[in-house]
N, C-alpha and C positions, 0 to 999 in steps of 0.2 A: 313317388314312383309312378312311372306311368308305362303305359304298351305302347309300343313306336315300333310304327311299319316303315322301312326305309327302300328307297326304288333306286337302285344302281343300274346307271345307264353300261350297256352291252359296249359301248365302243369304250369305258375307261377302263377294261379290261384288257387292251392292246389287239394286234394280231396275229400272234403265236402262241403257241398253250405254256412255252419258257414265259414268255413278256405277261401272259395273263398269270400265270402264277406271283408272279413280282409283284404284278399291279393288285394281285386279292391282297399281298402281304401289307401295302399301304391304304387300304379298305378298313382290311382287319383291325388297325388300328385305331380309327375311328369309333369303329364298331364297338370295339373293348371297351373303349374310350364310354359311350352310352352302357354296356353291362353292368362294371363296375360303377357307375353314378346310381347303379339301382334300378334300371330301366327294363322290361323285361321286351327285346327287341327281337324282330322276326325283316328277314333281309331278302325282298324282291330284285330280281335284276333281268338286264336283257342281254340279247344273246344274237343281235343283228348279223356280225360278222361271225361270229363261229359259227349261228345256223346256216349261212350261206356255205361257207366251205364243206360242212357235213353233207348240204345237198350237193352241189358240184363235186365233192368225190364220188359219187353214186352215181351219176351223171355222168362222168368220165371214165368211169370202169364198169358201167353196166352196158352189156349187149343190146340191149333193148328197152321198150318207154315198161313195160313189165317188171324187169328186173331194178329198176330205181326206187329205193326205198320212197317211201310215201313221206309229204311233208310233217305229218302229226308225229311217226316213229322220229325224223329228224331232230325236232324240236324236242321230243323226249329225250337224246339223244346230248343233245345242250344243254339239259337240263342237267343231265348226271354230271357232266363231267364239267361244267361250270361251277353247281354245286360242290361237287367233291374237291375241285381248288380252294371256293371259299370256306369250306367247313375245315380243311386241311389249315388255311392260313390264320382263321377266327379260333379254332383249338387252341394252337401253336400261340400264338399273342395272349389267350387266357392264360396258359400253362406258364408263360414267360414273368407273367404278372401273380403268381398265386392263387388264379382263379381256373385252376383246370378240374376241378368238378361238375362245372356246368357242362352238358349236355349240349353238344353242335349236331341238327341232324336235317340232312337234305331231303325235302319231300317233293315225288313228281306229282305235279300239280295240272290238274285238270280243269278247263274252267270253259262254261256253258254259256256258248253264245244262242239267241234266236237266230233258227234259217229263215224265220223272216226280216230279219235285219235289211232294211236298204240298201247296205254295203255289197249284199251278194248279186246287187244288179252290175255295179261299177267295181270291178276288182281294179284296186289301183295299187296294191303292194307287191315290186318286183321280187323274183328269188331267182336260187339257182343261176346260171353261165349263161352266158352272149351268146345269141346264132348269130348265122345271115339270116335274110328276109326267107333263101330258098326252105333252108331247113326248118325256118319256126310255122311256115307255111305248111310245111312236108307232116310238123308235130301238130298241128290243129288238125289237119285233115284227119288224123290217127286217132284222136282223142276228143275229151270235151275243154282241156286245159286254149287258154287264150294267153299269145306272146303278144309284146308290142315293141317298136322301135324308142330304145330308151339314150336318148341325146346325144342320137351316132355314134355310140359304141358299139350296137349291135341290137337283138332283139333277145327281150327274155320275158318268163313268164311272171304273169301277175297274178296275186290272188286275194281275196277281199280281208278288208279290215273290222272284223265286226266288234259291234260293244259287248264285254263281258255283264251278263247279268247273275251270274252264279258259280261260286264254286262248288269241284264233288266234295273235295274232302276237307271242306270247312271245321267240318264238329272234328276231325282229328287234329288242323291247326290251332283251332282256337284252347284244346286242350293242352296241345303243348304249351303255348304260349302262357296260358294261362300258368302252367307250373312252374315257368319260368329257362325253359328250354330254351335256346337257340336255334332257329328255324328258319332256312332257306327253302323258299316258295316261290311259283309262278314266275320260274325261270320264263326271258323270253315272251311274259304275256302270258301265260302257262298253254297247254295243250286244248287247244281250241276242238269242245266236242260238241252235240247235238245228241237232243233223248232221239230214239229210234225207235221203236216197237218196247223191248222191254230192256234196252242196253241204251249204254251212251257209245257214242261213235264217233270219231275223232274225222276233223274234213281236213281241206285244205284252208287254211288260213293265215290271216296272223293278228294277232290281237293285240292291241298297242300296249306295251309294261308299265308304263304308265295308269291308264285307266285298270286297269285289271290287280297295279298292286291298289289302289286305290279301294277298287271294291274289296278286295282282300283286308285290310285295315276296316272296312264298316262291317265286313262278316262277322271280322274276330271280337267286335270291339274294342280295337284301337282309340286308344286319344290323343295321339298326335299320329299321322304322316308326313313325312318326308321323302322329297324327291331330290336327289344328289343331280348336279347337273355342272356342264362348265364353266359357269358362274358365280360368284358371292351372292348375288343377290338378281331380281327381274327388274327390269329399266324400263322407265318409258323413255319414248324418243331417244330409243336406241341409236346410237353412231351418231346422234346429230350432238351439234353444241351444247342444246338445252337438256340433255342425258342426264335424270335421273332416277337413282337407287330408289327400290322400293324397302322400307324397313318394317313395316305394321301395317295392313291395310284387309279393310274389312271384305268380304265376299261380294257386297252391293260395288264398291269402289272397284275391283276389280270385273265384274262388269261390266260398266259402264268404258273401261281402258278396252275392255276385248270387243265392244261396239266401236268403240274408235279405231281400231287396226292398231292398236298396240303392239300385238306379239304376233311373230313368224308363226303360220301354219305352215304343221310339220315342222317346227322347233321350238321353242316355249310356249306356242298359244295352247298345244294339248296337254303341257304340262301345268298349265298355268287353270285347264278347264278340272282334270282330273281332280289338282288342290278344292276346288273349290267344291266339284262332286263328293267328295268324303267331309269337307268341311259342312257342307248344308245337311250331308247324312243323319246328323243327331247333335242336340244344343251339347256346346262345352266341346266340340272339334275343334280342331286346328290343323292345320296345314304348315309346310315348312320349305321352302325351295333355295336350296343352297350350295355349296360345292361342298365334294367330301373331306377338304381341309377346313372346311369353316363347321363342319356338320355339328361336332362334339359341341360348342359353344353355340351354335345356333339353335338349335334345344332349349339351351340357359336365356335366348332373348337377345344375345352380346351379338349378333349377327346374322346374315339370310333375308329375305323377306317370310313374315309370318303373317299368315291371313286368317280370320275369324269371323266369326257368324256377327 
């Protein structure tokens, strides 16, 4: 038996809350799929396009840069009610199966980045709606937020990506997990906050789901992580002829492919760094990057790429 953190990517949720309820139901199944084998699993995910729509409703029916919910309540906001699909759909699939005494419970998840991060010089994560150039002008002059022109669509704002080094409510995850609960976490990256004086304080951000379910797996004491993505397995020499499948490879070898330009930055190379951050975390890690039809049996070794120390 082991604890497996798994990171479900925000866009295989669809883009409707009918389509993402659907799509938790084929999650779910997976999911079951690792409960029942004995696993006691705890289920990270992102939340790219539903947070975007949560902010542009605010955006579009608020009178003023005032009245717009702030992006931390946003992201909290994704949190619920992505969670509440998937606990709704991972219930539902245990109970179908004989195993509805287990405990599905969605925690909003807070997680502590440094304001001295690097990231907060160069904000390069867009959100929220397109201006013109007059209005995003007209919203800087107003504020301290920064738009930029994103590949002539129009202008929107950006905001930093920092690394997560902490979650707040670790000792309550890890408890769950430990008892063998069902535990959706760090929807989204979870809720990027900052100590303050004697509080935490939630900024603008967004923090990759990726790294964050990552450090979330090395808080809890995880021994395997798992990142769900739209492929079986990581390739090198992607698209070309000589394309191939990665099945086994160790944290060093994977290195050395990410010094070569292996993987897309901003598409598997930060999923490909995150694996390997939890894997070096502590001896006997492992890592797992797979699609969520392959997941169940990629566990078992039967497929995915798996990486280790």
């Amino acid at each position: 038996m082991s604890k497996i953190v798994i990171a479900l990517g925000g866009n295989a949720l669809g883009d409707s809350a009918y389509e993402q309820l659907s799509h938790a139901k084929l999650a779910a199944k997976s999911i079951a799929d690792m409960i029942i084998d004995g696993h006691h699993v705890v289920v990270a995910h992102g939340n790219g396009p539903q947070v975007g729509k949560i902010r542009l409703a605010f955006e579009e029916t608020s009178k003023s840069q005032e009245d717009i919910m702030p992006f931390p309540e946003c992201t909290a906001m994704s949190q619920g009610y992505i969670g509440y699909h998937l606990q709704q759909a991972i219930d539902e699939e245990l109970v179908s199966r004989g195993w509805g005494k287990i405990p599905v419970v969605t925690m909003l998840t807070q997680v502590v980045v440094d304001p001295a991060d690097p990231a907060f010089t160069k904000p390069t994560k867009p959100i929220g709606g397109y201006y013109s150039e007059v209005e995003a002008r007209h919203m800087m002059a107003e504020s301290e937020d920064i738009y930029i022109e994103d590949a002539g669509r129009g202008w929107r704002r950006v905001v930093p990506s920092p690394k997560p080094v902490d979650i707040y409510e670790k000792i309550s995850l890890k408890t769950l997990a430990d008892a063998g609960q069902v535990v959706i976490a760090c929807g989204g990256g979870g809720i990027p906050v900052v100590y303050e004086g004697n509080r935490y304080k939630g900024i603008d951000a967004v923090i990759d789901k990726d790294f964050a379910a990552a450090k979330m797996a090395e808080l809890i004491d995880a021994d395997i992580f798992i990142i769900l993505t739209a492929v079986d397995q990581v390739f090198i020499n992607y698209g070309q002829d000589d394309q191939q499948g990665l099945a086994t490879v160790t944290v060093a070898e994977m290195e050395t492919y990410i010094d070569q330009n292996q993987f897309a930055p901003g598409s598997m190379l930060p999923k490909v760094e995150a694996a390997i951050d939890f894997t070096k975390s502590k001896a006997g890690r492992k890592s797992i990057i797979s699609s969520l039809e392959k997941s169940s049996i990629a566990v078992k070794g039967l497929d995915g790429t798996l990486i280790h120390s």
